[in-house]
C-alpha positions in Angstrom: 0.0 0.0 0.0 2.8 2.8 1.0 4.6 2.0 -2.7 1.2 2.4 -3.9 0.8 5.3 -2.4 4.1 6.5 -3.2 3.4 6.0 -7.3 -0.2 7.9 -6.8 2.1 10.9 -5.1 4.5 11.0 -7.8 2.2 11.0 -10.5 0.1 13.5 -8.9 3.5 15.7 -8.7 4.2 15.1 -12.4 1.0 16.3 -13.3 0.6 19.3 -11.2 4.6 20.1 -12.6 3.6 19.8 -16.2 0.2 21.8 -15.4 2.5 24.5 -14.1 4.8 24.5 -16.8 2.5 24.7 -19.5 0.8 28.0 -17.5 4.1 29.7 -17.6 5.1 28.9 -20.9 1.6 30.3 -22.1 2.2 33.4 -20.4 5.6 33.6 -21.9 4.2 32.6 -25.2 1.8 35.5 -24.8 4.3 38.1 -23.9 4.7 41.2 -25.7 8.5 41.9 -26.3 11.5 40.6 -24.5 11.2 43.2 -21.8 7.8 41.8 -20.6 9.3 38.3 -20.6 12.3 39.8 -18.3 9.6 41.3 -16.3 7.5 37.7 -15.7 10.8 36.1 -15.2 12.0 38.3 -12.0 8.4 38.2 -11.4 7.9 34.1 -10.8 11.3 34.5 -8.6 9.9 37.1 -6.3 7.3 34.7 -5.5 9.3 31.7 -4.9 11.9 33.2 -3.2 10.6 36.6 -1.8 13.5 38.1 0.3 15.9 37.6 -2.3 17.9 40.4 -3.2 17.7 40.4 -7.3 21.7 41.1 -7.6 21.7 37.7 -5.5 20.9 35.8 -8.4 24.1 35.5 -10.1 25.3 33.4 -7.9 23.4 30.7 -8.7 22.5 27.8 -6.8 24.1 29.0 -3.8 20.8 31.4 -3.1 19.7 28.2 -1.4 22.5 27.4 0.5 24.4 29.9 2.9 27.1 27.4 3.6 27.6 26.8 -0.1 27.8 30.5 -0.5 30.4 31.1 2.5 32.5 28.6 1.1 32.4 29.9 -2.5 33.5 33.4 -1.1 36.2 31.7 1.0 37.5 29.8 -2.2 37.5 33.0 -4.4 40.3 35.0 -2.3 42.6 32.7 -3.5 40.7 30.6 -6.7 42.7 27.5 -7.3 42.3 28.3 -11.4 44.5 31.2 -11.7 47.2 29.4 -13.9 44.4 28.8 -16.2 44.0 32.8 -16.5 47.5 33.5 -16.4 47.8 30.7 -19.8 44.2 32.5 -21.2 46.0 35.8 -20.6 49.1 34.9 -22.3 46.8 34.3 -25.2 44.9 37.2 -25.3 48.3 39.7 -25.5 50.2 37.2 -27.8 50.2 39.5 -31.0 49.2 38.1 -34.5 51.2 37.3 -37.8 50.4 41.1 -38.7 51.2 43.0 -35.0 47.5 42.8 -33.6 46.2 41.9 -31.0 42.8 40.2 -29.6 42.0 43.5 -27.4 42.7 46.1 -31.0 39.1 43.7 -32.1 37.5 45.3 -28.8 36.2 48.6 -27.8 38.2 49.5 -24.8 40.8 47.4 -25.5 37.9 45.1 -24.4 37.3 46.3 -21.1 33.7 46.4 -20.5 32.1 44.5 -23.6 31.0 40.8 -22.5 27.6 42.3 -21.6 26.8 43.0 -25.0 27.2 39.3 -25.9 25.5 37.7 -27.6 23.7 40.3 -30.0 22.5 39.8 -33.4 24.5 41.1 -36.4 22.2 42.3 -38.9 24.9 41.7 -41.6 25.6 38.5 -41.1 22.0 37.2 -40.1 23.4 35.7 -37.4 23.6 35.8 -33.2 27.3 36.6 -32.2 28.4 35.1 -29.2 31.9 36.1 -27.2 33.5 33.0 -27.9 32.3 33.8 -31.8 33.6 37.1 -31.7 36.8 35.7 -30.4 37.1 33.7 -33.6 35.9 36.5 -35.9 39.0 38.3 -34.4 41.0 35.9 -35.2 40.0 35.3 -39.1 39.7 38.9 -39.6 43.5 39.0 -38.6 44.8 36.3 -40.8 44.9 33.5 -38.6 43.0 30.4 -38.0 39.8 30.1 -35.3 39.8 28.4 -32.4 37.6 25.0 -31.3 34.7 25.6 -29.6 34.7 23.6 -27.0 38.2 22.9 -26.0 39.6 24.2 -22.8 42.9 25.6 -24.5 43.0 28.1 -26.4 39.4 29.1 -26.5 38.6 27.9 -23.0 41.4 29.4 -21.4 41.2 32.3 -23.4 37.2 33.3 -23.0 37.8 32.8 -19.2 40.7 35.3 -18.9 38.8 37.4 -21.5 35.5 37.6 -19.4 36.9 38.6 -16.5 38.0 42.2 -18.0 34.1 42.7 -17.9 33.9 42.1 -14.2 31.0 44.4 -12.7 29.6 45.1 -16.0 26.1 45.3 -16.1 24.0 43.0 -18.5 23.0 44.3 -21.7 21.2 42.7 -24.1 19.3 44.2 -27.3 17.0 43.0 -29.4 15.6 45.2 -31.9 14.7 43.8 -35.3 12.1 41.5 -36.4 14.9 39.2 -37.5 16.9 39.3 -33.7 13.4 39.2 -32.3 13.0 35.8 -34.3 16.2 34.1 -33.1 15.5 35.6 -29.2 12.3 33.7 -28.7 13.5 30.5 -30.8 15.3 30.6 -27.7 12.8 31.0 -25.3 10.9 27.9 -27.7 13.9 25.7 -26.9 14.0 26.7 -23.1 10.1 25.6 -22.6 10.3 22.9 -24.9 10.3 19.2 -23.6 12.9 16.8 -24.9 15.3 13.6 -24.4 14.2 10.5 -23.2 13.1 12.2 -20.0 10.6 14.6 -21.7 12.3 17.2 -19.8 12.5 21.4 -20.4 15.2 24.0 -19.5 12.2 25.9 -17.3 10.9 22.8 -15.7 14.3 22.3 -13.4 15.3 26.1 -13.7 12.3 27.8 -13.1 9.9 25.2 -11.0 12.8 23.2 -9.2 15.4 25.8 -8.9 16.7 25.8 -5.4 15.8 22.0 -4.7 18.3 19.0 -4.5 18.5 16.8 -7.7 21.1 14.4 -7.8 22.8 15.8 -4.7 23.2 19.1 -6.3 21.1 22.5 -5.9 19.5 23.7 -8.9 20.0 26.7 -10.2 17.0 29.5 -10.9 17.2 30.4 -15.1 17.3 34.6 -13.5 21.3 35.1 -13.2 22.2 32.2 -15.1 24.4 34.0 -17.8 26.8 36.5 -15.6 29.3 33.8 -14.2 30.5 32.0 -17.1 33.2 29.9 -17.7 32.8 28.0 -14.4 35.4 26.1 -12.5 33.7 23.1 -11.2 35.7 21.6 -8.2 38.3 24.8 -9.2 39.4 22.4 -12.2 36.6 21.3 -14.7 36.6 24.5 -17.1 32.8 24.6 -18.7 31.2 27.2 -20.6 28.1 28.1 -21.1 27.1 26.3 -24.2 29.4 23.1 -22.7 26.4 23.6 -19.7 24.0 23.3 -22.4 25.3 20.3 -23.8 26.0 18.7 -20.4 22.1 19.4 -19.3 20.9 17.8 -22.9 23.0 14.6 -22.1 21.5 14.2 -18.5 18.1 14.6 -20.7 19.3 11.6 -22.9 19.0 13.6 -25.5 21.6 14.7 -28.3 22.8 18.5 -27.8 23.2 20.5 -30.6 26.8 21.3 -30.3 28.7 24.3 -29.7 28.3 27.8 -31.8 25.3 26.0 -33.3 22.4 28.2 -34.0 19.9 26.5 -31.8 22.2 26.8 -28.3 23.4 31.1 -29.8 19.3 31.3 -29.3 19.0 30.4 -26.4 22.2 31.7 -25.1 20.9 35.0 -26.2 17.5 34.3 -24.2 19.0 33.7 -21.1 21.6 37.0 -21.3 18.0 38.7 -22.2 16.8 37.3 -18.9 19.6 38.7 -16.8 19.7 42.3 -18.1 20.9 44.6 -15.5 23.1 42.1 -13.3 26.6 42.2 -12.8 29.1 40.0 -15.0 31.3 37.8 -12.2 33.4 35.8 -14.9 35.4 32.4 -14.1 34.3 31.7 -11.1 34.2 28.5 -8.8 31.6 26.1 -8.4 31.1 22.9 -7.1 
């Protein structure tokens, strides 16, 4: 009777879950521009958690754990990845064939430019991530693009790079009907259900953000693009996109890859989302 009982619970939980999604993905659905979708976001937070400062949220899971956050402070006065910053820092000053250098591709010698990223390029008809531009750099210049994917150069190198935009608020745009398309083919792909699990981005980011899943916290969707590349255990270098992929194999599904349109759209969804919140780039996690 209790295992019974304990098969009527879950299902009951399934259902009421999917009920739940489907509401908020209508209301996204129904949204009128980007900014209202930004609006519902911070919105569904302030409900769950409601004494949550909303600069809070770029530290991911750790909203829901004050020991996890204590020891994530402790970790970063002396973060156990600075070779890996000093090698991605190497990179970024090494000048090209022709005398250039990765910062003359930058305004501000790029100081103060990750929170543009992604945008869409009219030109090319295309969303331009960091790591993209990175590689644009490099073409433009003569010499061959990096791997996406591969901790050195790019990794090393986008981690380095990121942190020059330290304290830089988020700042997305999205102003044509064309970058309008690709924004909410990202916010399609975040609601939609796939793998073998029949699982969505929103349904552990948004509805089970802040509860244990496989012995780790999960982290709310609001926040989620300011800290990227992570450090996991101060070793494990992972982008963003290699987050993506990671999540899609845990859905038994087959990710997309990197630079590929569909995980630019919804990279540039979630930096949508987190408008107005500080960049904290290469940090640890656990």
């Amino acid at each position: 009777m209790n295992a019974r009982r304990r098969r009527i619970a879950r299902c009951w939980a399934g259902s009421i879950a999917t009920l739940a999604l489907a509401m908020v993905t209508i209301a996204f659905a129904a949204a009128d521009d980007p900014e209202a979708d930004r609006t519902r976001m911070i919105q569904f937070f302030e409900a769950r958690f409601p004494d949550m400062p909303l600069e809070d949220y770029v530290y991911g899971a750790m909203i829901s754990s004050p020991d996890a956050r204590a020891q994530y402070e402790q970790i970063m006065e002396f973060p156990p990845f600075l070779n890996d910053l000093d090698a991605g820092r190497k990179i970024w000053e090494k000048p090209f064939a022709n005398g250039r250098t990765f910062a003359d591709c930058f305004p501000n010698g790029g100081h103060s430019v990750v929170g543009n990223y992604p945008y869409y390029d009219e030109r090319a008809k295309q969303v331009v991530t960091f790591e993209r531009a990175l590689n644009r750099c490099l073409e433009d210049n003569g010499e061959a693009p990096m791997r996406y994917g591969e901790r050195e150069p790019m990794g090393v190198l986008t981690a380095y790079a990121r942190t020059l935009s330290d304290g830089m608020r988020m700042n997305i745009e999205v102003q044509s009907s064309e970058a309008r398309a690709h924004y909410e083919a990202g916010r399609d792909l975040f609601f939609r259900r796939i793998g073998q699990l029949n699982a969505a981005c929103a349904g552990c980011h948004m509805h089970l953000a802040g509860r244990i899943m496989r012995m780790e916290i999960i982290s709310p969707a609001l926040g989620h693009a300011t800290h990227w590349p992570i450090f996991r255990a101060g070793e494990e270098l992972m982008t963003f996109q290699g987050r993506f992929n990671r999540c899609m194999e845990q859905m038994r599904a087959v990710p997309y890859g990197y630079d590929s349109v569909e995980w630019n759209d919804l990279e540039y969804f979630l930096s949508y989302l987190s408008n107005g919140l500080p960049l904290q780039s290469s940090v640890f996690r656990k």
